[in-house]
C-alpha positions as CSV (number, residue, x, y, z in Angstrom):
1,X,8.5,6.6,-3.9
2,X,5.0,6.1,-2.9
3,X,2.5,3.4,-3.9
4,X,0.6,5.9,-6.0
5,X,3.8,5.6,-8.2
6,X,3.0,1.9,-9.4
7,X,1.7,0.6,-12.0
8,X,-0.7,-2.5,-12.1
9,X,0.6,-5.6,-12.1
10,X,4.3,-3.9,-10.9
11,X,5.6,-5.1,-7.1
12,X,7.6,-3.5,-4.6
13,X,8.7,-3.6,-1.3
14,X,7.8,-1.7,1.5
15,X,10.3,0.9,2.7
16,X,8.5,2.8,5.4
17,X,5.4,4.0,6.4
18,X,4.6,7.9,7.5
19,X,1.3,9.3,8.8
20,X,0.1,8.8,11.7
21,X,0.1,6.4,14.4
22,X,-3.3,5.6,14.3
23,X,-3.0,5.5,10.1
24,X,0.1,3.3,11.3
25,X,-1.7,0.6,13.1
26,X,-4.4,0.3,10.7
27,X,-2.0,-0.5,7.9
28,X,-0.5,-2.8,9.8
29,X,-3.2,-5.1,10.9
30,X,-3.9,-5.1,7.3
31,X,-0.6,-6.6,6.5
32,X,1.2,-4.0,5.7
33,X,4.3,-3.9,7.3
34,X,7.9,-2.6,6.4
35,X,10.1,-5.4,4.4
36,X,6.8,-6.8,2.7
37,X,6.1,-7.5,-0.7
38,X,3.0,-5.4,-2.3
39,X,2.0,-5.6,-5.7
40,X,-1.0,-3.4,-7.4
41,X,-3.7,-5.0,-8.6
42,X,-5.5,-2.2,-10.2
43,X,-5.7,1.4,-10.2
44,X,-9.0,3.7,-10.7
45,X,-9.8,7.5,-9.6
46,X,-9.1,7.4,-6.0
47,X,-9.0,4.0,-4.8
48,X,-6.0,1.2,-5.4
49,X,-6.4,-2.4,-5.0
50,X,-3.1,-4.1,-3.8
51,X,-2.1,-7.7,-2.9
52,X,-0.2,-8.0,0.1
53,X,-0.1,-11.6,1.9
54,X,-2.1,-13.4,-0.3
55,X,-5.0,-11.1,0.3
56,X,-6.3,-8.2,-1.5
57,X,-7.0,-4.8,0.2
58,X,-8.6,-1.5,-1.0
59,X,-6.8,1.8,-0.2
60,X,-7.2,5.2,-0.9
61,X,-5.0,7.3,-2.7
62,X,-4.4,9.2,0.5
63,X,-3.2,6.5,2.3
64,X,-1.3,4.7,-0.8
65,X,0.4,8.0,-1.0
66,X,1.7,7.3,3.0
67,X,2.8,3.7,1.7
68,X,6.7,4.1,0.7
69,X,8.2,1.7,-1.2
């Protein structure tokens, strides 16, 4: 299911990541690679704030929605 799917304060692993390449790389110099732990911090129209390696990141739901976990 996608990241969207989450609910604050729930964790999951990531299973894979579509999009692409370029959406790819960005994602993953932000930490977000496949096997790691995210975990939503919060939630609000558009934007979701996640914690992945001890830092927090902003994403849009567009690219949440390419985060599979």
């Amino acid at each position: 299911m996608p990241l969207t799917m989450l609910n604050s304060g729930e964790a999951a692993a990531i299973r894979r990541i579509g999009g692409k390449d370029e959406s790819k790389r960005f994602l993953e110099n932000l930490g977000f690679t496949v096997g790691e732990e995210v975990k939503v911090v919060s939630s609000n129209h558009g934007n979701i704030i996640v914690q992945v390696k001890e830092s927090r990141v902003a994403v849009s739901q567009g690219i949440a929605n390419k985060i599979i976990v």
